[in-house]
Biopython code that builds the backbone (N, CA, C, O; Angstrom):
import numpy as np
from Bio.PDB.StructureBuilder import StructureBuilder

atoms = [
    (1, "UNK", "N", (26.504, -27.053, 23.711)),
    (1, "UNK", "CA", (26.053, -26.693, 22.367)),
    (1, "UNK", "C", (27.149, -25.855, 21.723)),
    (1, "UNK", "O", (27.663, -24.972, 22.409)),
    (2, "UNK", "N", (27.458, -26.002, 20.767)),
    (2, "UNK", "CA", (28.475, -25.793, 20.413)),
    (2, "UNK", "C", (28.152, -24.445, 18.712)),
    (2, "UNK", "O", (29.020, -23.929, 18.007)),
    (3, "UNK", "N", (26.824, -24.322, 18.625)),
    (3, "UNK", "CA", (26.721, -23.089, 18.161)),
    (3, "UNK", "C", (25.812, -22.049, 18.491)),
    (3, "UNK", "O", (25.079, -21.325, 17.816)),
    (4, "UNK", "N", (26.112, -22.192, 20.027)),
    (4, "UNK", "CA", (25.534, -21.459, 21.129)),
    (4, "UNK", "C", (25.225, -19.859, 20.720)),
    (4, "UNK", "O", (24.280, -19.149, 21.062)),
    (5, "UNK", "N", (26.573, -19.507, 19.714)),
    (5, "UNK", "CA", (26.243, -17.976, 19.276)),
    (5, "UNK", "C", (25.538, -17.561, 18.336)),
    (5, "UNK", "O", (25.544, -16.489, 17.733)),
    (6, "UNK", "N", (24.926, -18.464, 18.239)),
    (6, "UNK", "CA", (24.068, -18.555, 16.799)),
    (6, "UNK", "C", (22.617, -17.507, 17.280)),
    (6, "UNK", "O", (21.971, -16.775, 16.531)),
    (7, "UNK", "N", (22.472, -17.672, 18.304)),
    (7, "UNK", "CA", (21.096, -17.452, 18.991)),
    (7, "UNK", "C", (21.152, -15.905, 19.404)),
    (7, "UNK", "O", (20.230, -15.215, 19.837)),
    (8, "UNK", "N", (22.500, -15.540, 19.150)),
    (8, "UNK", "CA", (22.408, -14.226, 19.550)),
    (8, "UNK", "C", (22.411, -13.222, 18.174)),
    (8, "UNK", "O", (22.760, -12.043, 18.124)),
    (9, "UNK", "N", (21.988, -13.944, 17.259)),
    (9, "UNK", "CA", (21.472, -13.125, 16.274)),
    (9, "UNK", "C", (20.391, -13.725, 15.764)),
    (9, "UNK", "O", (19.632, -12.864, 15.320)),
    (10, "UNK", "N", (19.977, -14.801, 15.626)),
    (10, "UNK", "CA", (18.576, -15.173, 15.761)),
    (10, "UNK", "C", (17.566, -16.050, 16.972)),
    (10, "UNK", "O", (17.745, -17.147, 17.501)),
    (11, "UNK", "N", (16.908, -15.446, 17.063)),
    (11, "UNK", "CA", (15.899, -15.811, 18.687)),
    (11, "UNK", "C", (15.581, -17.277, 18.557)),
    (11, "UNK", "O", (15.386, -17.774, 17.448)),
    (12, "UNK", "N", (15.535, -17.843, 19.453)),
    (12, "UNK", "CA", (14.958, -19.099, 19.172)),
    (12, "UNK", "C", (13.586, -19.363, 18.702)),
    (12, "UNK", "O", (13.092, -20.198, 17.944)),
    (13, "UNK", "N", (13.097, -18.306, 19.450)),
    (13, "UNK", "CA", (11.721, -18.340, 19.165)),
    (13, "UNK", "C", (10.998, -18.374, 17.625)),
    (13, "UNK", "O", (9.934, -18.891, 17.283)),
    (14, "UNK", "N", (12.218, -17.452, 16.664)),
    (14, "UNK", "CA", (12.405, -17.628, 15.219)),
    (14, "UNK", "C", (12.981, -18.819, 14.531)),
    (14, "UNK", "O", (12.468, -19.452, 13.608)),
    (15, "UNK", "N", (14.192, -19.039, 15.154)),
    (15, "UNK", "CA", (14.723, -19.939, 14.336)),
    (15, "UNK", "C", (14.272, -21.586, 14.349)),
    (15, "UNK", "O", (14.291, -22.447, 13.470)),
    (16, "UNK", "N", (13.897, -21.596, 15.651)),
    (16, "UNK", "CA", (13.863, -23.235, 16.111)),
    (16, "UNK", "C", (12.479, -23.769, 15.057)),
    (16, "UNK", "O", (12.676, -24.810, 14.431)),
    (17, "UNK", "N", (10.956, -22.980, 14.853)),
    (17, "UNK", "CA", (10.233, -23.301, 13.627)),
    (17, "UNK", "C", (10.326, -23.342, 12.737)),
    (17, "UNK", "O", (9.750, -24.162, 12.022)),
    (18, "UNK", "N", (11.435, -22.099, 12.195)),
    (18, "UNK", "CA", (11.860, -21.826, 11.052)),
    (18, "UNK", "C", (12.752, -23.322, 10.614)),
    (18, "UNK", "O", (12.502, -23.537, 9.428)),
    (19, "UNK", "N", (13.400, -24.066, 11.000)),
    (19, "UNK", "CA", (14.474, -25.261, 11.147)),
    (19, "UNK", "C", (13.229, -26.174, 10.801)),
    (19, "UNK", "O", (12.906, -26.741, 9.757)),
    (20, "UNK", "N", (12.523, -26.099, 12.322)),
    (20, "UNK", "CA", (11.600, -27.643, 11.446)),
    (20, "UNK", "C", (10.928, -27.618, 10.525)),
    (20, "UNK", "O", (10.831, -28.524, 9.697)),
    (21, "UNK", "N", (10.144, -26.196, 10.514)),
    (21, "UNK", "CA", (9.253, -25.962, 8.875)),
    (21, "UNK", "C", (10.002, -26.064, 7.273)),
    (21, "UNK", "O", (9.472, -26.099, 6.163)),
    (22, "UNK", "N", (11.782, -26.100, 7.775)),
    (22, "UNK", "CA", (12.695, -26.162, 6.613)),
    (22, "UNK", "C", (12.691, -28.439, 6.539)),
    (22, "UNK", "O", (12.726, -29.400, 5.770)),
    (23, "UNK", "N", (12.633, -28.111, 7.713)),
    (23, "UNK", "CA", (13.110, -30.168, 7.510)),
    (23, "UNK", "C", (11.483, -30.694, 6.903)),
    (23, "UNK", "O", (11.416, -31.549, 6.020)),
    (24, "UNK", "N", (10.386, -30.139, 7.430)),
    (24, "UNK", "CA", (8.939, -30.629, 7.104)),
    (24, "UNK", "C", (9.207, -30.785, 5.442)),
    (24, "UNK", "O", (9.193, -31.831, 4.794)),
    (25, "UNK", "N", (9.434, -29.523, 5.000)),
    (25, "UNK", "CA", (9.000, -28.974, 3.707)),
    (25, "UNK", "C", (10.265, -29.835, 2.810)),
    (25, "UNK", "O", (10.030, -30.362, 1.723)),
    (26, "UNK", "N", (11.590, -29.866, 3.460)),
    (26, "UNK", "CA", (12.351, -30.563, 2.525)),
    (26, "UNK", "C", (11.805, -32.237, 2.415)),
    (26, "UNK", "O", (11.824, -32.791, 1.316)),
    (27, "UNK", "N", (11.461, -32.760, 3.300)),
    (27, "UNK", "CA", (10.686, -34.198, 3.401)),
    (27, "UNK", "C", (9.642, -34.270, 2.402)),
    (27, "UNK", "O", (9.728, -35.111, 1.507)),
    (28, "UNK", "N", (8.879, -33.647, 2.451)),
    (28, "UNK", "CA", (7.781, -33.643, 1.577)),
    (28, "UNK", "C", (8.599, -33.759, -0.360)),
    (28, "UNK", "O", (8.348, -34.462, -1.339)),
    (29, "UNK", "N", (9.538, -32.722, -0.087)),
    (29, "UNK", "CA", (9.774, -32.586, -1.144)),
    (29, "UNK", "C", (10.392, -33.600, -2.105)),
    (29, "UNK", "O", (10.086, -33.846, -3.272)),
    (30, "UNK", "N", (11.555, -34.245, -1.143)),
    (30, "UNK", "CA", (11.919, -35.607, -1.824)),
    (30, "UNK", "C", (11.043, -36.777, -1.422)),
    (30, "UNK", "O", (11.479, -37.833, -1.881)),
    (31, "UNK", "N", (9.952, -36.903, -0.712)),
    (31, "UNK", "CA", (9.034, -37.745, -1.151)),
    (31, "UNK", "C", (8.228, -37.893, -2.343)),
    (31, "UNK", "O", (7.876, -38.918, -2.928)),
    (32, "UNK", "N", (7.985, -36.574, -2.611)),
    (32, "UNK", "CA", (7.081, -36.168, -3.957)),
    (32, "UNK", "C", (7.962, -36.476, -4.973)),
    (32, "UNK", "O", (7.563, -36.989, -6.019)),
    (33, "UNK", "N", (9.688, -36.084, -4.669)),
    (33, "UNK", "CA", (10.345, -36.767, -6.182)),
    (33, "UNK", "C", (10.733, -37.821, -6.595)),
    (33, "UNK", "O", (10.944, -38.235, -7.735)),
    (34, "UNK", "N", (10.884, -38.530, -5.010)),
    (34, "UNK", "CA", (10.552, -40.175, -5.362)),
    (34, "UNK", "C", (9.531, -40.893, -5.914)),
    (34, "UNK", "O", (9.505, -41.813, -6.731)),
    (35, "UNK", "N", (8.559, -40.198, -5.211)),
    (35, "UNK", "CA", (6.764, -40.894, -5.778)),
    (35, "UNK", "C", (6.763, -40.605, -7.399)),
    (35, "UNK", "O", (6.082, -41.321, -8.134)),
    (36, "UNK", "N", (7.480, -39.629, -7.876)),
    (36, "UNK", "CA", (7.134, -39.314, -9.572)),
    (36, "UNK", "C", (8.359, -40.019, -10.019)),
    (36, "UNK", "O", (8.101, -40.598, -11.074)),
    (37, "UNK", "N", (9.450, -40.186, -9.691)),
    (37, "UNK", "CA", (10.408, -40.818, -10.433)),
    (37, "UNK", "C", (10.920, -42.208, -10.037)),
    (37, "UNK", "O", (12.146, -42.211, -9.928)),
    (38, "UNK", "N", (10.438, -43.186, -9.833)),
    (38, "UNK", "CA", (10.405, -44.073, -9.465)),
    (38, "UNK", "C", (8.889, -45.236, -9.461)),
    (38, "UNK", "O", (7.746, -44.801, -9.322)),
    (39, "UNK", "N", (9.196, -46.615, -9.630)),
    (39, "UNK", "CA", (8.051, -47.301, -10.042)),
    (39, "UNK", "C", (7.371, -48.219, -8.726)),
    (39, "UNK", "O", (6.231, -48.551, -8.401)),
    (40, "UNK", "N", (8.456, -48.376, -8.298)),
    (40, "UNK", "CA", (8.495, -49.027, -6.451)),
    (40, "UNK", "C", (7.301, -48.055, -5.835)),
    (40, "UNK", "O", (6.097, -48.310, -5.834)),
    (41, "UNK", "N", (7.764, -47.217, -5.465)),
    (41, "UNK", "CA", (7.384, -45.920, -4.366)),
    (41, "UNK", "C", (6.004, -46.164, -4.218)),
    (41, "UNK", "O", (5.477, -46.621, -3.204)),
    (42, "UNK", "N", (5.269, -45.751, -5.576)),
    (42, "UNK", "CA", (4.164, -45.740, -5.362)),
    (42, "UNK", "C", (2.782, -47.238, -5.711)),
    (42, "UNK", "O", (1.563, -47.397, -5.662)),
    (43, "UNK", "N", (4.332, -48.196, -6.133)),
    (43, "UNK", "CA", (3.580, -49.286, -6.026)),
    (43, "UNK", "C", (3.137, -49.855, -4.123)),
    (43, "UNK", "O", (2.319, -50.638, -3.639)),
    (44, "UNK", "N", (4.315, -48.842, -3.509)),
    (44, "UNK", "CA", (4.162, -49.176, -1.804)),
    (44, "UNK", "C", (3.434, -49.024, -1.161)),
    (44, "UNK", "O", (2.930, -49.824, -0.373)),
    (45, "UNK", "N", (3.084, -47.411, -1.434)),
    (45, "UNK", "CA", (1.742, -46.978, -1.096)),
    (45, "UNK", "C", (0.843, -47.441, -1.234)),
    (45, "UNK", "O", (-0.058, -47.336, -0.402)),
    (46, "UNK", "N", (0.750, -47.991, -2.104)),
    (46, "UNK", "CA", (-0.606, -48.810, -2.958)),
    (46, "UNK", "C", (-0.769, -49.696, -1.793)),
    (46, "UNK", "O", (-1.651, -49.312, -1.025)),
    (47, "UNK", "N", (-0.223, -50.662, -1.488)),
    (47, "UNK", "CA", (-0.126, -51.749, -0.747)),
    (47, "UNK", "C", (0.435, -53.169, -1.917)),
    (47, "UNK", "O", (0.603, -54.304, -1.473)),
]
sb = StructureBuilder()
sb.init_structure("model")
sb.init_model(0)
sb.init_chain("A")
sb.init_seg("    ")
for serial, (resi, resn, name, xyz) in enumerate(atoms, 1):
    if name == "N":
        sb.init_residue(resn, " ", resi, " ")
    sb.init_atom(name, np.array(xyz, "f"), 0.0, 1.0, " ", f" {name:<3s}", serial, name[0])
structure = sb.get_structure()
């Protein structure tokens, strides 16, 4: 691992949720701006 020192200023125990709750929340987010700006998207959903 190659930013092995990373951990010695933040715990894993912090950072490693903190990371996925950042990737969850960014997903959501450009889903939601696809679904509003775009005519496809939510014709997909639809079926």
């Amino acid at each position: 691992m190659n930013q092995a020192r990373m951990w010695l200023v933040v715990k894993p125990t912090v950072g490693i949720p903190l990371f996925l709750g950042a990737v969850a929340i960014t997903s959501l987010v450009v889903h939601f701006a696809i679904l509003n700006n775009t005519t496809w998207f939510p014709a997909f959903f639809g079926g």
